[in-house]
C-alpha positions as CSV (number, residue, x, y, z in Angstrom):
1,X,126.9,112.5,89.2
2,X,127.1,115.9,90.2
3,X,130.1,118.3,90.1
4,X,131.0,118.4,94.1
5,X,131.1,114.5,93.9
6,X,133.4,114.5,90.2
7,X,135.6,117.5,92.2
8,X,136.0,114.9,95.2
9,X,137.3,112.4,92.8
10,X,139.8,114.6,90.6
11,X,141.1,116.1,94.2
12,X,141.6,112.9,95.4
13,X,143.2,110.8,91.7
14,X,145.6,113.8,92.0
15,X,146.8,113.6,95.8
16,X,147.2,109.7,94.9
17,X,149.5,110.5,91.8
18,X,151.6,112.6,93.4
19,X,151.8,110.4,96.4
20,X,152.9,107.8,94.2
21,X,155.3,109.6,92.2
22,X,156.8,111.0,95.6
23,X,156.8,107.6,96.5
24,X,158.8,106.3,93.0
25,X,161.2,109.3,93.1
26,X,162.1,108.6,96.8
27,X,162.7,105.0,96.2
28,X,164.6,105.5,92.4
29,X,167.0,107.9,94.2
30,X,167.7,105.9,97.0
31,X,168.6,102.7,94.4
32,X,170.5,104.7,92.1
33,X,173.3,105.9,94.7
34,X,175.0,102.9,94.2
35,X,176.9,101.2,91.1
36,X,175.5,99.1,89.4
37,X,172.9,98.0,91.6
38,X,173.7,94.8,93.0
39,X,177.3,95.2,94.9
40,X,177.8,98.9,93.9
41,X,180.9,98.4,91.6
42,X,180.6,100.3,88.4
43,X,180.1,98.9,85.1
44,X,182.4,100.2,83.3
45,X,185.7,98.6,81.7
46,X,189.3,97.8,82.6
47,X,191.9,100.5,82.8
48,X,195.2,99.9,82.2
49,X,197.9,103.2,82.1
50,X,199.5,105.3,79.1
51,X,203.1,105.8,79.9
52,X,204.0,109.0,81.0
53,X,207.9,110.2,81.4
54,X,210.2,108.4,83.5
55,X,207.8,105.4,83.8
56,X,204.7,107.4,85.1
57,X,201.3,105.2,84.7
58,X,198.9,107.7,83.9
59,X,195.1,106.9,83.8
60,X,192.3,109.2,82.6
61,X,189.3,108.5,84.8
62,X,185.8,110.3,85.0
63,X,183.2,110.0,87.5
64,X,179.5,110.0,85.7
65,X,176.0,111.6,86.3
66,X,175.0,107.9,86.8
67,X,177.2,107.8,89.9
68,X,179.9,105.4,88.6
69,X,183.1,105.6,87.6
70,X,184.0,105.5,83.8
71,X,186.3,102.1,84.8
72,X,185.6,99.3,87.3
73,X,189.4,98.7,87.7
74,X,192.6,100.8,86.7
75,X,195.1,97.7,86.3
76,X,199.0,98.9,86.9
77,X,202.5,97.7,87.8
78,X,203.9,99.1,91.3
79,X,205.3,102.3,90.8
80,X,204.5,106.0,90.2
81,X,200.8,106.2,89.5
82,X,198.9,109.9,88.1
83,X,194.9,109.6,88.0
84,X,193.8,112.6,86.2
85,X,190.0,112.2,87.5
86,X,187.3,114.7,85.7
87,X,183.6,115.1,86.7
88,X,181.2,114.6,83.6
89,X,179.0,117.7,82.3
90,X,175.8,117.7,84.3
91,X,176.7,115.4,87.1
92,X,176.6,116.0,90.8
93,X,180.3,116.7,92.2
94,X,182.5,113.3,92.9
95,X,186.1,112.7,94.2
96,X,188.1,110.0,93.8
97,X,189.8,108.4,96.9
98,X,191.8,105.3,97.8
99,X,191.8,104.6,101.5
100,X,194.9,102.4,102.0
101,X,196.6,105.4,100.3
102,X,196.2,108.6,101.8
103,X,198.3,110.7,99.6
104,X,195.7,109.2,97.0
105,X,192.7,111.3,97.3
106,X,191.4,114.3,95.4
107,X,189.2,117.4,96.7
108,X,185.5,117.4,95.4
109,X,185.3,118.3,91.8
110,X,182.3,119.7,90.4
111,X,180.6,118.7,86.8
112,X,183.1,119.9,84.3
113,X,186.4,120.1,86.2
114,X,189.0,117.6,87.1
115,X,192.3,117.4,89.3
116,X,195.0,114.6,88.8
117,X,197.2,113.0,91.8
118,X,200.0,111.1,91.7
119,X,200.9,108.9,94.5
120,X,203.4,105.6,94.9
121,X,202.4,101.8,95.0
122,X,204.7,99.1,95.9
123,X,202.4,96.6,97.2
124,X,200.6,93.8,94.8
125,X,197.2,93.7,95.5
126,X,193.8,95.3,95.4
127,X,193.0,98.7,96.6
128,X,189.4,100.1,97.2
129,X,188.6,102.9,95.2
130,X,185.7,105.3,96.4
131,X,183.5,108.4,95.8
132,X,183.2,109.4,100.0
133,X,180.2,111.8,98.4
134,X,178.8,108.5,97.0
135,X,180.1,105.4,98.7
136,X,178.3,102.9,96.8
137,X,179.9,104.6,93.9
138,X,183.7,101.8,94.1
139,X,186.2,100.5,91.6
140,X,189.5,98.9,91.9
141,X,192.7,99.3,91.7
142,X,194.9,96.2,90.8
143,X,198.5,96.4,91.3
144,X,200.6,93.1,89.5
């Protein structure tokens, strides 16, 4: 073989791999905007509050460079509720809204910072929790 053909070939193995590895990067970003794959909740655990002063429910939640939240539900009574929501080191910037709620909703916080909110539930039931950057990216919150 001589070296024009061998040149042809290398050109053209590396145009594939790249193709390909375009190809993987597109598709592996487009699947990991979600939860945890299937229905987009996150993985993570059960919340329930600390007690704060005169009966506030605090919760301590963070949203993660995997694009979940660090808890699938945050569990309270009805009542006074404070999310203190923080952004994990090195992730893209999340916030933290409930849509049946609107006084529950923070700006977009960047990797490293946070911001709490404290709103009122009287309702039992289930409300939606969602990153708007991210809207894959859900959990829960459970009212007894």
């Amino acid at each position: 073989m001589d070296r024009t053909g061998w040149t042809r070939r290398t050109t053209r193995l590396g145009r594939l791999t790249v193709a390909l590895g375009l190809a993987l990067g597109l598709f592996l970003g487009a699947a990991g905007c979600g939860g945890s794959g299937k229905d987009g909740t996150s993985t993570g655990p059960s919340l329930t509050p600390t007690e704060g002063a005169g009966g506030l429910q605090i919760f301590a939640v963070t949203g993660l460079p995997n694009l979940h939240f660090s808890a699938m539900e945050l569990v309270a009574r009805p009542g006074r509720i404070r999310v203190d929501f923080s952004v994990a080191p090195q992730s893209p910037p999340h916030n933290f809204v409930i849509p049946r709620i609107p006084e529950a909703h923070t700006r977009i916080v960047s990797a490293g910072e946070s911001q709490s909110i404290t709103f009122s539930v009287t309702e039992p039931g289930s409300y939606p929790v969602v990153c708007t950057l991210h809207p894959n990216m859900t959990a829960t919150l459970k009212i007894l």
